[in-house]
PAZAPA-4460 file (N, C-alpha, C; in steps of 0.05 Angstrom, whole numbers, plus 32768, in hexadecimal, padded with zeros to 4 digits):
% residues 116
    n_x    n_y    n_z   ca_x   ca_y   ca_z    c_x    c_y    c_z   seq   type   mol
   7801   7B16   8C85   7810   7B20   8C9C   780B   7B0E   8CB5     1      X     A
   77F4   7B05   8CBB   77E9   7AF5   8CC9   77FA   7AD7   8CCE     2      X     A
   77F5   7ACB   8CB9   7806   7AB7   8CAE   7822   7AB4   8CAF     3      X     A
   782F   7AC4   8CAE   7848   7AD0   8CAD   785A   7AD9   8CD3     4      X     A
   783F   7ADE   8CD9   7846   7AE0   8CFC   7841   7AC9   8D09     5      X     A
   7834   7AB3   8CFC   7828   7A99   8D08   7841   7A8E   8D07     6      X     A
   784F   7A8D   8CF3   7866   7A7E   8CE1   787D   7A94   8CFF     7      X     A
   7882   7A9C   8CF8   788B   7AA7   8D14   7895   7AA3   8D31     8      X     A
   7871   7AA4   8D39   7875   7A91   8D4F   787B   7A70   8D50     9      X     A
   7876   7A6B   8D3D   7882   7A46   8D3A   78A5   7A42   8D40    10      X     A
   78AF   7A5F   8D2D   78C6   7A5B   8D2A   78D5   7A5B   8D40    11      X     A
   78C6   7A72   8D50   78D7   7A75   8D6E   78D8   7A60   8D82    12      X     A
   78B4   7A51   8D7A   78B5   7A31   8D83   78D3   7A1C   8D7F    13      X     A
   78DB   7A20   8D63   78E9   7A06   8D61   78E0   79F4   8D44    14      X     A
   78C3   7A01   8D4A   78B8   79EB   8D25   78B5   79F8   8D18    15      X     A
   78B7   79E1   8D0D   78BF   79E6   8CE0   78A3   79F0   8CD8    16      X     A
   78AB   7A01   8CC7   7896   7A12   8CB8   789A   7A0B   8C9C    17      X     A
   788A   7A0A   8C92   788E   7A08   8C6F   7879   7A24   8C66    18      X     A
   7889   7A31   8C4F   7882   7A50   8C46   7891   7A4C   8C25    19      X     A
   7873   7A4F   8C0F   7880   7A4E   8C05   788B   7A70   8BFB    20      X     A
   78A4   7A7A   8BEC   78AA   7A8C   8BEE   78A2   7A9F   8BDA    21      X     A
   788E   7A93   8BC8   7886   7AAA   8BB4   7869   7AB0   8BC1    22      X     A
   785E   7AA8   8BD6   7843   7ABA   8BE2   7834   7AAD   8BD3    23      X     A
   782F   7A9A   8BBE   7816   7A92   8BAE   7824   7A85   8B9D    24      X     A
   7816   7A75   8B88   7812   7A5F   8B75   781C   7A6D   8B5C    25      X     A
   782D   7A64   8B4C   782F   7A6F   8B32   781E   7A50   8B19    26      X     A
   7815   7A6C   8B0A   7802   7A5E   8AF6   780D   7A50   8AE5    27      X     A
   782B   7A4E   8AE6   783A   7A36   8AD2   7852   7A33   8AE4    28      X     A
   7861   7A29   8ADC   787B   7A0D   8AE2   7895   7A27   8AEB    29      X     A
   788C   7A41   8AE7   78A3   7A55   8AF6   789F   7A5F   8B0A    30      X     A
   78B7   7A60   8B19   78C0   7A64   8B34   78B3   7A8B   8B31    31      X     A
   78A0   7A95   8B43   7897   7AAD   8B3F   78AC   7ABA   8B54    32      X     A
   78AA   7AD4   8B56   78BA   7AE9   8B62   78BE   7AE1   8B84    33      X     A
   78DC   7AD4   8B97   78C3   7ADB   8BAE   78C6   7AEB   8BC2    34      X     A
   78BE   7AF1   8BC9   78B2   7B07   8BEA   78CC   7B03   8C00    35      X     A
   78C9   7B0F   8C11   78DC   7B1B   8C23   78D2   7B0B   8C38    36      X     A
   78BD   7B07   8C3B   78B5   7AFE   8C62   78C4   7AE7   8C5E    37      X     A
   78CA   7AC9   8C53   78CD   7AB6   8C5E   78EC   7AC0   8C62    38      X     A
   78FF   7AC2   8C5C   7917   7ACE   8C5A   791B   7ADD   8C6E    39      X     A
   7912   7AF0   8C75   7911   7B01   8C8D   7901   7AEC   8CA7    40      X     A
   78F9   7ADF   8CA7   78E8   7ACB   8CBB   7905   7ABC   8CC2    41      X     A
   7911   7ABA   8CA7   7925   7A98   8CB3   7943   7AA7   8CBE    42      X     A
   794D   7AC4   8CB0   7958   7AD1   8CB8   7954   7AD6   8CE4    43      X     A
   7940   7AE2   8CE2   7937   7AF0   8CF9   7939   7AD0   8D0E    44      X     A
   7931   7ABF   8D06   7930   7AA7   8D1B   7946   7A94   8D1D    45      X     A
   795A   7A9A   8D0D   7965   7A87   8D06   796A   7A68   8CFA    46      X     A
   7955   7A6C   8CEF   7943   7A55   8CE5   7951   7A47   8CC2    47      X     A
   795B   7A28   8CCA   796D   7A25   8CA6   7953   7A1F   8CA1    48      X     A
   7955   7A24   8C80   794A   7A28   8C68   7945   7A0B   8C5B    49      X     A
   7937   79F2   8C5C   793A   79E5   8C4B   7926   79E6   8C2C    50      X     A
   7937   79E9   8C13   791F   79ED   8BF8   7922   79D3   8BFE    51      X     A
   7906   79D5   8BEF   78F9   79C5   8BD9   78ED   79C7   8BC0    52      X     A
   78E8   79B6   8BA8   78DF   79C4   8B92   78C6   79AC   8B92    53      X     A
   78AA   79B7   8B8D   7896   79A7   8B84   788C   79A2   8B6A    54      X     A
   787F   7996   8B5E   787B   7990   8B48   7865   7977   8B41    55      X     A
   7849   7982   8B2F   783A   7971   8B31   781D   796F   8B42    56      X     A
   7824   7985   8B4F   780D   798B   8B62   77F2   79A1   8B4E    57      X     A
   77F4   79AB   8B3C   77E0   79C1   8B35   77C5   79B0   8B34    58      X     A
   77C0   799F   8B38   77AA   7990   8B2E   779E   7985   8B4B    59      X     A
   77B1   7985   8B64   77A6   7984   8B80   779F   799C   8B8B    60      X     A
   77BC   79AD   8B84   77B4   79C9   8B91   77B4   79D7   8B81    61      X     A
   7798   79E8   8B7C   778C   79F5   8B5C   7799   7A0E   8B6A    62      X     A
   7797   7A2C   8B58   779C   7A3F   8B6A   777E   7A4A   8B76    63      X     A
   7781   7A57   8B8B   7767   7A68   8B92   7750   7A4E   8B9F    64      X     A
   775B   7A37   8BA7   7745   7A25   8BA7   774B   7A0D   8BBE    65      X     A
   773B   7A16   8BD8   774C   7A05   8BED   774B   79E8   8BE4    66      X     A
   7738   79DF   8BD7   7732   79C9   8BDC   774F   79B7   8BD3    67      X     A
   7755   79A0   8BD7   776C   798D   8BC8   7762   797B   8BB6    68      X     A
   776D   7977   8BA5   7765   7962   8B8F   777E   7946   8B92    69      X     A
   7779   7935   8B7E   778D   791D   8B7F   77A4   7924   8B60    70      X     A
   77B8   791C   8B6E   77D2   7923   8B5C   77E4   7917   8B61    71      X     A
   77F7   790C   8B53   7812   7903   8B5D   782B   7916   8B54    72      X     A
   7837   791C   8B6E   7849   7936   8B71   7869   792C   8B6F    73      X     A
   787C   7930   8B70   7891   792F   8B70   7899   7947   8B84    74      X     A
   78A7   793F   8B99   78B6   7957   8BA1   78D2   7953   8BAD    75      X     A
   78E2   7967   8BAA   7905   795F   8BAF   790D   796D   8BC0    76      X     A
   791F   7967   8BD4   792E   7979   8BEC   7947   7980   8BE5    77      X     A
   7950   7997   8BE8   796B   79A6   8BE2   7976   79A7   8BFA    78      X     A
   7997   79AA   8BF8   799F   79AA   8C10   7997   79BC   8C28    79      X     A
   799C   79C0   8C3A   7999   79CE   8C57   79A2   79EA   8C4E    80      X     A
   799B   7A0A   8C51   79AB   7A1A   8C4D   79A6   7A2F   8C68    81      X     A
   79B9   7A36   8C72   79BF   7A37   8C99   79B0   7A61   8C8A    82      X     A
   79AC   7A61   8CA7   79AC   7A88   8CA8   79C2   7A90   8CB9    83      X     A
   79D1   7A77   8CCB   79E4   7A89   8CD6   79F1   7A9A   8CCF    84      X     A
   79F2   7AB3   8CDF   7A09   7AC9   8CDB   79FE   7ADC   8CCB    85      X     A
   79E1   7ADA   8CBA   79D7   7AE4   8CAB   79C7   7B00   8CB8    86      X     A
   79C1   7B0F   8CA9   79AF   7B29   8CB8   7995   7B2E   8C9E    87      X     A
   798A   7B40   8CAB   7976   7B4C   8C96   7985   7B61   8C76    88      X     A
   799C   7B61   8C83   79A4   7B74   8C66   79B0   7B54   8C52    89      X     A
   79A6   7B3D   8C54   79AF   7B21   8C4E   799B   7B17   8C3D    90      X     A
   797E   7B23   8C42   7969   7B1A   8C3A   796D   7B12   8C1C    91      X     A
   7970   7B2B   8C0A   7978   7B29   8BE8   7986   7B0C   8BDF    92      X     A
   79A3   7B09   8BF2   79B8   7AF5   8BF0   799B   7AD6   8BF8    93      X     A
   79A8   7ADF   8C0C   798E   7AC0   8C0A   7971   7ABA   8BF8    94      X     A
   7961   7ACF   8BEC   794F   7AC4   8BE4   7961   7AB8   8BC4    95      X     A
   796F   7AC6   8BB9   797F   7ABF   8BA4   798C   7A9B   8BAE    96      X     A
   799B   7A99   8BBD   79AB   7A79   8BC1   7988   7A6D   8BC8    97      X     A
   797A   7A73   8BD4   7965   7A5B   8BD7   795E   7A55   8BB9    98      X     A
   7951   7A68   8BA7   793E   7A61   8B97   7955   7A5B   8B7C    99      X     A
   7970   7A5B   8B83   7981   7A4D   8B6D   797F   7A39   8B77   100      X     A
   7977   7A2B   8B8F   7978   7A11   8B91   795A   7A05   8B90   101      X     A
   7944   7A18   8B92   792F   7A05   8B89   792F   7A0B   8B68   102      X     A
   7933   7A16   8B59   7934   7A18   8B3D   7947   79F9   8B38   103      X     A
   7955   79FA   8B38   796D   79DC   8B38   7958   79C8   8B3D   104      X     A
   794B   79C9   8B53   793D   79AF   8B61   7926   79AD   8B4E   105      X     A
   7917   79C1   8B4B   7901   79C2   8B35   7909   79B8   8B1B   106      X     A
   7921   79C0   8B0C   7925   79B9   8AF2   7928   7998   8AF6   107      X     A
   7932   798A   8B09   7933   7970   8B0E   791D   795A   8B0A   108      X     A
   790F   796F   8B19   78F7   795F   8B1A   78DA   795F   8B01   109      X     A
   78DB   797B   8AF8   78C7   7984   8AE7   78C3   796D   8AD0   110      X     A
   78D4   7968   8AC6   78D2   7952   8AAD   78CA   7935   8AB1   111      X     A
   78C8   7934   8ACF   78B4   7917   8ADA   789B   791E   8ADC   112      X     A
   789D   7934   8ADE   7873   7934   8AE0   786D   7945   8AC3   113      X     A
   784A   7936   8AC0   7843   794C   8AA5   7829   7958   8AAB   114      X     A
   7824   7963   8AC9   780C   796D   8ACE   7819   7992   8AD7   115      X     A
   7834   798F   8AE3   7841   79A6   8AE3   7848   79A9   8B07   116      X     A
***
């Protein structure tokens, strides 16, 4: 929640926040369930959406483990997707169009790396 209000105040700033939208690390190569705050953050501020899909990182960033390790990552940018005009009863709609576009960006990329 903390985190989530920090991300907040940035937004009202003007800077870019990066959130990823499932709240945590999934233990293999699928896109896990995700959460409401970033959605409602980019809604509420008016803030566009740019995905991205990463790939290749489990071996820098372990889960549960601040430290970083060395890895070579792949990561891809999806187009721009706006919140204008959008409200909180929008949330559902948008988390669905983002994560069809990092799923797309992911399947792109996944077959260049073999660490995951």
């Amino acid at each position: 929640k903390a985190a989530m209000s920090r991300c907040g105040e940035l937004l009202r700033r003007k800077v870019p926040v990066m959130i990823f939208p499932e709240g945590t690390r999934s233990r293999t190569d699928e896109l896990l369930p995700f959460k409401d705050g970033a959605f409602r953050l980019a809604i509420e501020h008016g803030a566009t959406i740019l995905p991205l899909a990463v790939a290749g990182t489990r071996a820098a960033l372990a889960k549960h483990d601040w430290r970083f390790g060395r890895a070579k990552a792949l990561v891809t940018v999806g187009d721009p997707i706006s919140t204008d005009g959008l409200t909180l009863a929008d949330v559902e709609t948008l988390k669905a169009r983002v994560r069809s576009q990092i799923e797309a960006l992911a399947a792109r990329i996944r077959p260049l790396t073999t660490t995951g």
